[in-house]
N, CA, C and O atoms as a GROMACS GRO file, in nm:
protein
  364
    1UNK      N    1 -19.386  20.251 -10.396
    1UNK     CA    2 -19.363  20.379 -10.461
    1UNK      C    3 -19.393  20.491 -10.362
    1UNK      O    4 -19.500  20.506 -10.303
    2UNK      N    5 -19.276  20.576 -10.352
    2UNK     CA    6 -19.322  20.677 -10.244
    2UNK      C    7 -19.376  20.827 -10.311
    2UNK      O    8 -19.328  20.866 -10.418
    3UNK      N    9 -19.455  20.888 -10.256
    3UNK     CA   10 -19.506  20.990 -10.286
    3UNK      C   11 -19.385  21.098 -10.285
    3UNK      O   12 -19.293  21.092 -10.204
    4UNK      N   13 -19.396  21.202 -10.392
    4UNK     CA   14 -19.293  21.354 -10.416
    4UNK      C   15 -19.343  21.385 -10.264
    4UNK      O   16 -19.438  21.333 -10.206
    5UNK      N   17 -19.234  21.506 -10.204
    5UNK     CA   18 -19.223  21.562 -10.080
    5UNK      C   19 -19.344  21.698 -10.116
    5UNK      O   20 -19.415  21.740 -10.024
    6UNK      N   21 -19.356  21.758 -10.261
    6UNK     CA   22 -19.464  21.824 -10.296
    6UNK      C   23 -19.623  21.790 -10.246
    6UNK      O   24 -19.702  21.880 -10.217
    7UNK      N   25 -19.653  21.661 -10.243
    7UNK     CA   26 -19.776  21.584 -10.185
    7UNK      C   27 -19.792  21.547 -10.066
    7UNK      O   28 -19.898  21.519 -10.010
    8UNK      N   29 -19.625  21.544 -10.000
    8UNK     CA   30 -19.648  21.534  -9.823
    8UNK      C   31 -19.706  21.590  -9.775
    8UNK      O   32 -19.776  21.550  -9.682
    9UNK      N   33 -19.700  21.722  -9.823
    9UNK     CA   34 -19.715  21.862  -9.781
    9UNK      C   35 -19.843  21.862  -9.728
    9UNK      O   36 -19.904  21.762  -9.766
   10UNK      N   37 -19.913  21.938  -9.652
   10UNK     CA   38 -20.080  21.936  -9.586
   10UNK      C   39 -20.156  22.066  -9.750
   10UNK      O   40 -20.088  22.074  -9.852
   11UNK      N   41 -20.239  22.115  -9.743
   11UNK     CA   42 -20.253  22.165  -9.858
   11UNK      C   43 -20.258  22.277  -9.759
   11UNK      O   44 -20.264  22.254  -9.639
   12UNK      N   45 -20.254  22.444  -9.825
   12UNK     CA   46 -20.217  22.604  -9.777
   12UNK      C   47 -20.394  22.550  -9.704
   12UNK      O   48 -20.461  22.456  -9.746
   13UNK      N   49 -20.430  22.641  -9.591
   13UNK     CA   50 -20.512  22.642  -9.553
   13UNK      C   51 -20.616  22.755  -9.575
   13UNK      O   52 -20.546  22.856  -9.566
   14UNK      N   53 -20.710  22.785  -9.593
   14UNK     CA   54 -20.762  22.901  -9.597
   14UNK      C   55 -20.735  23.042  -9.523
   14UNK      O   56 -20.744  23.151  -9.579
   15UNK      N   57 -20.692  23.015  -9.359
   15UNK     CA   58 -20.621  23.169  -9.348
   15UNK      C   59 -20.499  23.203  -9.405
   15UNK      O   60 -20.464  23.320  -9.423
   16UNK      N   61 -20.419  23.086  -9.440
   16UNK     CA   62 -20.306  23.102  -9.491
   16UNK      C   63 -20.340  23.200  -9.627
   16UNK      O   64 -20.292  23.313  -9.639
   17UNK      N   65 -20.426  23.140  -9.723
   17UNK     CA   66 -20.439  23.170  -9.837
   17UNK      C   67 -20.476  23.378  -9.854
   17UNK      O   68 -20.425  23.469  -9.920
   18UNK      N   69 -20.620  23.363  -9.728
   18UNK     CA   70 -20.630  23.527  -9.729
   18UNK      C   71 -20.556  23.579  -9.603
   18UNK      O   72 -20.615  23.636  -9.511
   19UNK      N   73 -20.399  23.551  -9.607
   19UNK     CA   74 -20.320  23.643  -9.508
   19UNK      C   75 -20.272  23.673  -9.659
   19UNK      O   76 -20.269  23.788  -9.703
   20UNK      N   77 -20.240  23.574  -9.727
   20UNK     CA   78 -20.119  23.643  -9.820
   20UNK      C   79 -20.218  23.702  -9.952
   20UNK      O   80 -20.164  23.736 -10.058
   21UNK      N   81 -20.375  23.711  -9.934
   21UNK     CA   82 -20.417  23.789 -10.039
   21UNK      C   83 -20.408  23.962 -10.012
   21UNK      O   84 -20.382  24.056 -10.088
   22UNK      N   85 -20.451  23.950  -9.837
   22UNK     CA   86 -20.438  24.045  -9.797
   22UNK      C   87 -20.262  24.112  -9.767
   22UNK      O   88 -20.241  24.228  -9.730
   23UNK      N   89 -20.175  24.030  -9.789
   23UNK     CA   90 -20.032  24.077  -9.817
   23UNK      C   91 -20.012  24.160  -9.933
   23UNK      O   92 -19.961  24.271  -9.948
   24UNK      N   93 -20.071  24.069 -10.017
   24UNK     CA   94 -20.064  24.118 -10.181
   24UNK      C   95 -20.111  24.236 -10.213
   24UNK      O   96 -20.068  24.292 -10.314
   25UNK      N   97 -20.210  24.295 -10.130
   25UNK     CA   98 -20.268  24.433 -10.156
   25UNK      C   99 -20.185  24.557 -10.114
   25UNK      O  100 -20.200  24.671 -10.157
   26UNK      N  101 -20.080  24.506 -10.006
   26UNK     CA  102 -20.030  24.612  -9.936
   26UNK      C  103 -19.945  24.678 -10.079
   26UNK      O  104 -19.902  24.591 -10.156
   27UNK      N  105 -19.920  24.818 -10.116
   27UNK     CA  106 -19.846  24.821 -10.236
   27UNK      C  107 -19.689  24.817 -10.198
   27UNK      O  108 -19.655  24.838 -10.081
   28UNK      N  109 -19.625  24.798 -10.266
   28UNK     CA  110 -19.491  24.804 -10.256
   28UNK      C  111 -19.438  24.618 -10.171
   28UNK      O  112 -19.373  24.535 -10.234
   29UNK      N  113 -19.488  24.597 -10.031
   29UNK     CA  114 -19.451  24.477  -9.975
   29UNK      C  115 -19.533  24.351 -10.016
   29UNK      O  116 -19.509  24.234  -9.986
   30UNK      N  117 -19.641  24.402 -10.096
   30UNK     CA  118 -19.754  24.297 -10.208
   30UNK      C  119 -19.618  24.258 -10.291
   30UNK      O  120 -19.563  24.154 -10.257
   31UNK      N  121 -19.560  24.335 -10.394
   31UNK     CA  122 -19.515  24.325 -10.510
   31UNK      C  123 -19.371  24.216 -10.475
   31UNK      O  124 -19.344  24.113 -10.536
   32UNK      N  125 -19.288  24.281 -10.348
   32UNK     CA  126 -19.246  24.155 -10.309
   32UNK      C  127 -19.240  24.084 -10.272
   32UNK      O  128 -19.161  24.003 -10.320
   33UNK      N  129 -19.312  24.049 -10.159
   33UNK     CA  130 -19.396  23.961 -10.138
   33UNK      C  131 -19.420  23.838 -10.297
   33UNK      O  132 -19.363  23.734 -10.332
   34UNK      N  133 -19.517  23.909 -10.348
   34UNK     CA  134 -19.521  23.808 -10.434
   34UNK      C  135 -19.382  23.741 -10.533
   34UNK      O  136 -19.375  23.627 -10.579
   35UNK      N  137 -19.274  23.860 -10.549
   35UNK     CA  138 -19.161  23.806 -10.627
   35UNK      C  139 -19.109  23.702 -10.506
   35UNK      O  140 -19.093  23.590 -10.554
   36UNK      N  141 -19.088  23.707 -10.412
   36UNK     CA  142 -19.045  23.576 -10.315
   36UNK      C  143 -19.113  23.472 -10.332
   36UNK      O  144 -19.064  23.366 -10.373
   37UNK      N  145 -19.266  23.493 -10.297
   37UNK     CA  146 -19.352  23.357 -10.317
   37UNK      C  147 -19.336  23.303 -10.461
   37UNK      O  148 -19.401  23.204 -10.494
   38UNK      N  149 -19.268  23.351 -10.534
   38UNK     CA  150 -19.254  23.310 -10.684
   38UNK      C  151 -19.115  23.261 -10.664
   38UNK      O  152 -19.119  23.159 -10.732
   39UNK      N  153 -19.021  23.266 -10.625
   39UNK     CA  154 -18.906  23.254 -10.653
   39UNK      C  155 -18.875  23.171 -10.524
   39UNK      O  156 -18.781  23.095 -10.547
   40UNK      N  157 -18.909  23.162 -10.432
   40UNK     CA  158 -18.856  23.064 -10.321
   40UNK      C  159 -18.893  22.892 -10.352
   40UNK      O  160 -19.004  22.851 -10.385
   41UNK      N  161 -18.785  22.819 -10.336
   41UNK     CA  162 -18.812  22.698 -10.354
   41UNK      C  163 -18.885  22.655 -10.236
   41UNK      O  164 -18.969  22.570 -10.266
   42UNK      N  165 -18.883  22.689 -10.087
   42UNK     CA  166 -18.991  22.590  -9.964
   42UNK      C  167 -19.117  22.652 -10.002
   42UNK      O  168 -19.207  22.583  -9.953
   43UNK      N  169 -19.170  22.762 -10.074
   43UNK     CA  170 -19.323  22.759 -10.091
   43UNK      C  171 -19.404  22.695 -10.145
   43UNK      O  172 -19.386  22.662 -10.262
   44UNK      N  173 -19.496  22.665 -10.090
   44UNK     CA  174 -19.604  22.637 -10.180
   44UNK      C  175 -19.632  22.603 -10.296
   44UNK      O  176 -19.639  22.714 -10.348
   45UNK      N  177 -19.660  22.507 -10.403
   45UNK     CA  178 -19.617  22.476 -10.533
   45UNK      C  179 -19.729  22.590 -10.574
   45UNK      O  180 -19.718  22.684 -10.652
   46UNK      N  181 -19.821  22.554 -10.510
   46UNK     CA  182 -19.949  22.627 -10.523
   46UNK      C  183 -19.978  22.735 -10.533
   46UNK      O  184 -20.053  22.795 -10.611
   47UNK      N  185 -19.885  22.782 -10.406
   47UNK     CA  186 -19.867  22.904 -10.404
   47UNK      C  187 -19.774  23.038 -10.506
   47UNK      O  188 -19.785  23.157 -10.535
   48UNK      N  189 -19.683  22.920 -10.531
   48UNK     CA  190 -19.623  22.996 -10.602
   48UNK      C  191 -19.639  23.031 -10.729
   48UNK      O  192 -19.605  23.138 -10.780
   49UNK      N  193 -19.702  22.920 -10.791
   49UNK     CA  194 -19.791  22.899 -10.915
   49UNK      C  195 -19.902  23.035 -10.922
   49UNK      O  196 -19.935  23.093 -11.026
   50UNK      N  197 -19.940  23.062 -10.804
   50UNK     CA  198 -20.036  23.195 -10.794
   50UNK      C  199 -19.970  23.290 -10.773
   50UNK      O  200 -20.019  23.369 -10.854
   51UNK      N  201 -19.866  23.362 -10.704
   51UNK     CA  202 -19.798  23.461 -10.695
   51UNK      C  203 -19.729  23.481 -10.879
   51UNK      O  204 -19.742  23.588 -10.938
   52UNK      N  205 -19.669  23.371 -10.936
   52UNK     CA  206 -19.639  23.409 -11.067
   52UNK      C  207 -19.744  23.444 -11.159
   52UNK      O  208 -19.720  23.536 -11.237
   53UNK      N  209 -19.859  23.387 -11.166
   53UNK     CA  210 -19.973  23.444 -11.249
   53UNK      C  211 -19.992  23.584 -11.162
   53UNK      O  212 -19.954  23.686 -11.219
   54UNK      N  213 -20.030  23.594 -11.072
   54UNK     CA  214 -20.063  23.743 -11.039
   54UNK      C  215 -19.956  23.832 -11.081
   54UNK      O  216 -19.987  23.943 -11.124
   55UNK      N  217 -19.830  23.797 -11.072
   55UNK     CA  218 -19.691  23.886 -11.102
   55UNK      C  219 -19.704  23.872 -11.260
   55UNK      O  220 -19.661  23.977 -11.308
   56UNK      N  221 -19.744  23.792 -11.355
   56UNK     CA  222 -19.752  23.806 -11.517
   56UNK      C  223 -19.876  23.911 -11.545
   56UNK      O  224 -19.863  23.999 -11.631
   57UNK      N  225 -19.985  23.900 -11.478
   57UNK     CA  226 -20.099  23.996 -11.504
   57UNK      C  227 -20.085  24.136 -11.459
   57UNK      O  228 -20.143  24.230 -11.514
   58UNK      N  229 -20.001  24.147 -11.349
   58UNK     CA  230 -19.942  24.315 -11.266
   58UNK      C  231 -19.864  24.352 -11.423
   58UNK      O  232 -19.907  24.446 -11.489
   59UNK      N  233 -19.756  24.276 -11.469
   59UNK     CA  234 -19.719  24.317 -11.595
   59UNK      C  235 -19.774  24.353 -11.705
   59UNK      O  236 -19.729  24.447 -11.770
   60UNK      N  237 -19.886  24.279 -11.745
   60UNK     CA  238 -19.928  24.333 -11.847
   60UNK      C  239 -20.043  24.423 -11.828
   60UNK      O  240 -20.109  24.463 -11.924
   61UNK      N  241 -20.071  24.459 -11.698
   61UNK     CA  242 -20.153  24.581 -11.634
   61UNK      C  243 -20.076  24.682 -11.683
   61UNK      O  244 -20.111  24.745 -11.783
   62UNK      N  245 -19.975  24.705 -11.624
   62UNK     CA  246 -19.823  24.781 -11.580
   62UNK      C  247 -19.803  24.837 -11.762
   62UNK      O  248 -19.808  24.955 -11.796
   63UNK      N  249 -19.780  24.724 -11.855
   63UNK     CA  250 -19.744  24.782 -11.992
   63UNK      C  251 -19.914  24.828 -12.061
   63UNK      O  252 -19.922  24.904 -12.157
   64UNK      N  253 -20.002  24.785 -12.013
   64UNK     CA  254 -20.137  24.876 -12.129
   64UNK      C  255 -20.140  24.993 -12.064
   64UNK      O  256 -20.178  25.093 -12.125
   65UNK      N  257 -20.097  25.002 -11.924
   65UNK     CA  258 -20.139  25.138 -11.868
   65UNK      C  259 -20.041  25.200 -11.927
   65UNK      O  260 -20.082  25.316 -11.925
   66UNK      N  261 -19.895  25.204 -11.999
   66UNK     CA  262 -19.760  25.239 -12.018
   66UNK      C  263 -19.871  25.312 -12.168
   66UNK      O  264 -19.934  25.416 -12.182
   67UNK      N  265 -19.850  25.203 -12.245
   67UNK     CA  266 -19.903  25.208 -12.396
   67UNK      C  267 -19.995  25.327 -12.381
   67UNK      O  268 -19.953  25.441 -12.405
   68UNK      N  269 -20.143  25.301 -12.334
   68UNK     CA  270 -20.224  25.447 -12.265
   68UNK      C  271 -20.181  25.563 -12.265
   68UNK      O  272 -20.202  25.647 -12.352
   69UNK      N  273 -20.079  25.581 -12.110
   69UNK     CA  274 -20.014  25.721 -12.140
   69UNK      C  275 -19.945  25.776 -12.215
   69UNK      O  276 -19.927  25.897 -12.222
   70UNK      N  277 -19.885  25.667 -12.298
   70UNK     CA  278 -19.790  25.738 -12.404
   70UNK      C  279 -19.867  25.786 -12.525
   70UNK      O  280 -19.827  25.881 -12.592
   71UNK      N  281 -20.028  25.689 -12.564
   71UNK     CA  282 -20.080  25.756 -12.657
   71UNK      C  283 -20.176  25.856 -12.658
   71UNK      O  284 -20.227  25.913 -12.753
   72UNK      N  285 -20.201  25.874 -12.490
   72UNK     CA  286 -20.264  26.045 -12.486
   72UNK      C  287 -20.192  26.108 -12.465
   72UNK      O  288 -20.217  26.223 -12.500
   73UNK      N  289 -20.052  26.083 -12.396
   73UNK     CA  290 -19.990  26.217 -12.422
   73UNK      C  291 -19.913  26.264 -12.559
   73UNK      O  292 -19.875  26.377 -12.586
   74UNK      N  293 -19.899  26.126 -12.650
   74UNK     CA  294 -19.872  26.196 -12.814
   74UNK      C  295 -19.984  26.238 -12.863
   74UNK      O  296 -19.955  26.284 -12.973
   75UNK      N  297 -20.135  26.252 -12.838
   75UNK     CA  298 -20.231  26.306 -12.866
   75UNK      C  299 -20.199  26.426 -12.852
   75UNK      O  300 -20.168  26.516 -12.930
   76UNK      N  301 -20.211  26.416 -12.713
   76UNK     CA  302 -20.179  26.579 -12.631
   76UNK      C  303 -20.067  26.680 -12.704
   76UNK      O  304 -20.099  26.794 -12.737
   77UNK      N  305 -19.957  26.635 -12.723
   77UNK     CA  306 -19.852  26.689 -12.767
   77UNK      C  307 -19.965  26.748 -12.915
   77UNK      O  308 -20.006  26.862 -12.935
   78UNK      N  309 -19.984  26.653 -12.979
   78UNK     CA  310 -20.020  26.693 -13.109
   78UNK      C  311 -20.059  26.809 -13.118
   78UNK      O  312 -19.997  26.897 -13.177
   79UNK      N  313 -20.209  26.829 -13.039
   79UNK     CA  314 -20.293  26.897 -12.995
   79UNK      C  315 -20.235  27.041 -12.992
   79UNK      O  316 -20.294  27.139 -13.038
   80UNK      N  317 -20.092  27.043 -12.922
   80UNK     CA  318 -20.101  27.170 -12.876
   80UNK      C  319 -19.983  27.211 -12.994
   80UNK      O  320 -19.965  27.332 -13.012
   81UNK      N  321 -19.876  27.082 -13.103
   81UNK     CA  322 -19.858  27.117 -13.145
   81UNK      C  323 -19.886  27.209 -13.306
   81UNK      O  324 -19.823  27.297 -13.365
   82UNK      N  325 -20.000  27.142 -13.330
   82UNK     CA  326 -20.124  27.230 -13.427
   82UNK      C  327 -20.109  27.398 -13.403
   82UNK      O  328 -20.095  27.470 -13.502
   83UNK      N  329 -20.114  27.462 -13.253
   83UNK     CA  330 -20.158  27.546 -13.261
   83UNK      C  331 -20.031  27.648 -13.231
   83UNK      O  332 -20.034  27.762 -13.185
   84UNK      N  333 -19.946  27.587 -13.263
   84UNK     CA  334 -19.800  27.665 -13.197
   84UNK      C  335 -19.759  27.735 -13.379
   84UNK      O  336 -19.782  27.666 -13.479
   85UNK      N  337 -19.709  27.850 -13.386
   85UNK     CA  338 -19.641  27.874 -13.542
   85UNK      C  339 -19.530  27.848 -13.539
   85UNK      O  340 -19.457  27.924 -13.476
   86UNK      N  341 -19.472  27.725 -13.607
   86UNK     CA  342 -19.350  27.726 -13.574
   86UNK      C  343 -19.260  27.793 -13.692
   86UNK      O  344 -19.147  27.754 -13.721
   87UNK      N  345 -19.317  27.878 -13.741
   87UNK     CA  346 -19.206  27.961 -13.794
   87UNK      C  347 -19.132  28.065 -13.748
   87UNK      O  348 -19.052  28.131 -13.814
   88UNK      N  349 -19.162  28.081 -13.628
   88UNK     CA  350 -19.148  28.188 -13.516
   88UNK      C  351 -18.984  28.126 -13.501
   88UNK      O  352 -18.888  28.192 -13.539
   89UNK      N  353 -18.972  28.010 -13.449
   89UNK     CA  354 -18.835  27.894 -13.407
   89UNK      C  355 -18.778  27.910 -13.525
   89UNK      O  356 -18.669  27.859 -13.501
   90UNK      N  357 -18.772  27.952 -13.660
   90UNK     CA  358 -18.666  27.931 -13.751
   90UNK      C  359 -18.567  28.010 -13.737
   90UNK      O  360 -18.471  27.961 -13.797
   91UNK      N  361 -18.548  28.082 -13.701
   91UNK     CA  362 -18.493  28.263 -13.749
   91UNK      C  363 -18.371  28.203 -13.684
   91UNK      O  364 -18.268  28.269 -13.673
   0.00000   0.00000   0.00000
């Protein structure tokens, strides 16, 4: 029985691992960066397995921070709409 070509493989080595943590930070070449390491079939099973969890958690960073601004700034709006008369706008 021969071993998958996944297990040939030597395992990522430790500089390997913090070149591409320190990739991941850069903004903009992090983000693709990681969509490649997610999406390329010669990487890393390992690796890529980690670039997609980090790319699912950037998302749901990405939407609470979304949710956030939208509900202080409908606060905000509120806020200032309280103090506006808007009967002034009918005429």
């Amino acid at each position: 029985m021969e071993l998958p070509n996944d297990y040939k493989k030597p395992p990522t080595s430790l500089g390997d691992w913090i070149i591409a943590v320190l990739i991941k930070r850069i903004p903009l070449i992090g983000l693709i960066m990681l969509i490649i390491w997610a999406t390329d079939k010669d990487t890393d099973p390992e690796k890529a397995k980690w670039a997609k969890a980090e790319l699912i958690v950037k998302l749901i960073i990405f939407a609470v921070i979304i949710l956030f601004i939208t509900v202080i700034g409908f606060g905000v709006f509120a806020n200032f709409a309280d103090d506006v008369d808007w009967s002034e706008f009918n005429q």
